[in-house]
C-alpha positions in Angstrom: 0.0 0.0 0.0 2.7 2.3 0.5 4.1 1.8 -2.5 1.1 3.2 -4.0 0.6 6.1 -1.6 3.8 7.4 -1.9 3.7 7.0 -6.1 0.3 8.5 -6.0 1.6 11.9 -4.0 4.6 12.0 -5.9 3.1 12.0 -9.6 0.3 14.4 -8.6 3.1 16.6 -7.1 5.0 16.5 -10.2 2.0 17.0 -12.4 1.0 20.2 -10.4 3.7 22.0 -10.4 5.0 21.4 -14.2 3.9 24.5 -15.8 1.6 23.5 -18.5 -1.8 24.6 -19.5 -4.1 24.7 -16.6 -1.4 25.9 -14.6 -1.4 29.2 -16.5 -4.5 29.8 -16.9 -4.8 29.2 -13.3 -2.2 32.6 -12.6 -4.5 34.6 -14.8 -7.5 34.3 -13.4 -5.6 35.1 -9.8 -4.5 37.9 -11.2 -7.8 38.9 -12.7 -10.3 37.5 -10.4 -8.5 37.1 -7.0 -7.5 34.0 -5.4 -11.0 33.9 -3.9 -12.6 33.4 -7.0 -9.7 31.3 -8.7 -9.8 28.6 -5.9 -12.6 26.2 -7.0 -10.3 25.9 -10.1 -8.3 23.7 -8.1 -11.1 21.2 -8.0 -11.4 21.3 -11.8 -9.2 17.9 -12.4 -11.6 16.2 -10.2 -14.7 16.9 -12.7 -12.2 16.8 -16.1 -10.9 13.4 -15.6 -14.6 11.7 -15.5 -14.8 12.0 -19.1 -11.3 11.5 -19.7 -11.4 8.5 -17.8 -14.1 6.6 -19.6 -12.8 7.9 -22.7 -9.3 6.5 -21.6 -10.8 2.8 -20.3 -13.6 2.1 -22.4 -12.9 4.0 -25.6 -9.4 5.4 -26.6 -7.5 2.0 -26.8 -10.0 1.2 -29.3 -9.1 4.8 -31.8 -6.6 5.4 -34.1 -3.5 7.0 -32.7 -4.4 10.3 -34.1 -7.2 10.8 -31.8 -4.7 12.1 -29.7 -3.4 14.8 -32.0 -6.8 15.9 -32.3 -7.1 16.6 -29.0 -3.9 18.5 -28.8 -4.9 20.6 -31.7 -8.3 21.4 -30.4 -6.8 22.2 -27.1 -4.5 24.6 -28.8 -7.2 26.5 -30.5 -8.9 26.9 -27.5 -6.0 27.9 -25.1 -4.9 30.9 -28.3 -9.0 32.0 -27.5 -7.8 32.2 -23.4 -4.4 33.9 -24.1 -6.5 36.7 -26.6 -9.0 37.2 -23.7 -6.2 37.5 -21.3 -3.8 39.5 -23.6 -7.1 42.1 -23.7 -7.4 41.9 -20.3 -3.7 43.1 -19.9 -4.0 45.9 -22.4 -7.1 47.2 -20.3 -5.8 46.6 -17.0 -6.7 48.3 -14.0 -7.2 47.0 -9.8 -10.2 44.6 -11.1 -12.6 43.8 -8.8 -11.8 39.9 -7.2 -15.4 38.3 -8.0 -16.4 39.0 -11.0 -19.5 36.6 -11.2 -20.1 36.8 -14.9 -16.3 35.0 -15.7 -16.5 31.1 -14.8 -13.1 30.7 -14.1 -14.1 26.7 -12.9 -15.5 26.2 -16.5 -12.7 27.4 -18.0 -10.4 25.4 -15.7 -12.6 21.7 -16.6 -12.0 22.8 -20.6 -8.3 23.4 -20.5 -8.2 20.5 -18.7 -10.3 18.4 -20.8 -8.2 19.7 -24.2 -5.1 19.0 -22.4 -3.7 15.6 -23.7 -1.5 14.6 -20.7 -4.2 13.9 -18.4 -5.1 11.2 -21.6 -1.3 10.0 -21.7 -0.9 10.2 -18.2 -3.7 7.3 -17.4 -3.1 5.5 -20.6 0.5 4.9 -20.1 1.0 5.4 -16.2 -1.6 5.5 -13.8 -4.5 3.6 -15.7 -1.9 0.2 -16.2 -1.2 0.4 -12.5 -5.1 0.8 -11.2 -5.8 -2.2 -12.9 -2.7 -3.7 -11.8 -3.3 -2.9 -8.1 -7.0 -3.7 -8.5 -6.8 -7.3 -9.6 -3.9 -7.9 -6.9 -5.2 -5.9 -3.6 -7.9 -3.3 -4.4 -7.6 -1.1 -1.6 -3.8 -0.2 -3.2 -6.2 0.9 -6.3 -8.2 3.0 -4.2 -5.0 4.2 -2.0 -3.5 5.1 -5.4 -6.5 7.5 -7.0 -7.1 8.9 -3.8 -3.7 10.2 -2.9 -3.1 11.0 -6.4 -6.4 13.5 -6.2 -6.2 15.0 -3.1 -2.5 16.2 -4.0 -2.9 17.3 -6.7 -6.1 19.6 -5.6 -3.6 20.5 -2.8 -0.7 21.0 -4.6 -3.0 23.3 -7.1 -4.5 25.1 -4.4 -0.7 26.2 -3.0 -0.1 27.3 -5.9 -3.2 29.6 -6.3 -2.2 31.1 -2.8 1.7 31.3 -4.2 0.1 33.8 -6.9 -2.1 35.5 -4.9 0.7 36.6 -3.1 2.7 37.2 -5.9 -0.1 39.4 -7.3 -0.6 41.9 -4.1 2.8 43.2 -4.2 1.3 45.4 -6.1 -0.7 46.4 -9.7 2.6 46.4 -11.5 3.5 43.1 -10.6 -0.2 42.0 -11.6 -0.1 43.5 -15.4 3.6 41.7 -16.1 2.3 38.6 -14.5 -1.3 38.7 -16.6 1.2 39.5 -19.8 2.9 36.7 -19.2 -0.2 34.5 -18.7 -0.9 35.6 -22.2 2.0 34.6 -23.7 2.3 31.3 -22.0 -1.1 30.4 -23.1 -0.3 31.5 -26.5 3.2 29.3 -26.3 1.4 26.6 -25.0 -1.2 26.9 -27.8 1.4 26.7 -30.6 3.2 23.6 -28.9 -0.1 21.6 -29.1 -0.9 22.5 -32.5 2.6 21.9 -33.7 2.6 18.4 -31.6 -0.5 17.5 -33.0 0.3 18.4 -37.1 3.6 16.9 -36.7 1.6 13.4 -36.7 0.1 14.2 -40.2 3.4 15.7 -42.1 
């Protein structure tokens, strides 16, 4: 069981704090919304990986291998549509007001997640061979496994909303660069999905 434990804390760690896609767009919306509003983003992997677990289990061993590169290129459409929101955000910026109740930041958390093709790799290739594998051995090391691997990671992402809340009231100045450079993280992270996923089909 320890094994387990320890593996599931230790992925979800890693997985949290790589910068990637949700990650970013998790430092915008602190800087525009507050960390207040931004915090039931944490929560988003929890309702993302539903789908992305049947689709993992009962459907994508069964596609093509490009399935996955249309994922990556949807995901980097719709991650250049966040970095232009953002990008207009920073050219308007001003002290915005925390809770702004017509933005749903948790929405937007569950889509970049759900566009985001490591959660698909990441239980196709790592944590979906050893469920089964701890599941038809000793169970409970199943359950030990998705449950540390969860809660970490929602604890891991809320640190790291709280890390850029603090980063953010330093002051406004610090809040524009960091928004720019939301924007241009998104954008990056946009072309690197589109190029990874065209790269199949050249």
């Amino acid at each position: 069981m320890s094994y387990y434990l320890i593996f599931g804390i230790t992925y979800a760690t890693a997985a949290a704090l790589q910068p990637g896609p949700l990650q970013t767009y998790i430092l915008s919306q602190v800087v525009k919304r507050g960390w207040r509003a931004t915090l039931p983003t944490a929560f988003a992997p929890l309702i993302a990986d539903i789908p992305i677990l049947i689709v993992v289990f009962f459907v994508f061993n069964k596609l093509p291998p490009q399935f996955l590169n249309y994922v990556r290129i949807a995901g980097g459409l719709f991650l250049f549509y966040i970095a232009y929101k953002t990008f207009l955000s920073y050219k308007t910026f001003t002290e915005l007001t925390p809770n702004d109740k017509n933005i749903n930041t948790f929405g937007g958390a569950v889509t970049v997640n759900l566009l985001n093709p490591h959660p698909y790799i990441g239980w196709s290739l790592i944590l979906g061979p050893m469920f089964f594998e701890a599941w038809e051995t000793v169970p409970i090391n199943a359950i030990v496994l998705i449950v540390s691997f969860y809660s970490t990671m929602t604890l891991s992402l809320i640190g790291i909303i709280f890390v850029f809340s603090i980063a953010k009231s330093i002051g406004p100045k610090i809040s524009k660069s960091l928004l720019g450079l939301s924007a241009i993280g998104l954008f990056l992270f946009g072309v690197f999905q589109i190029y990874k996923g065209i790269i199949f089909f050249i």
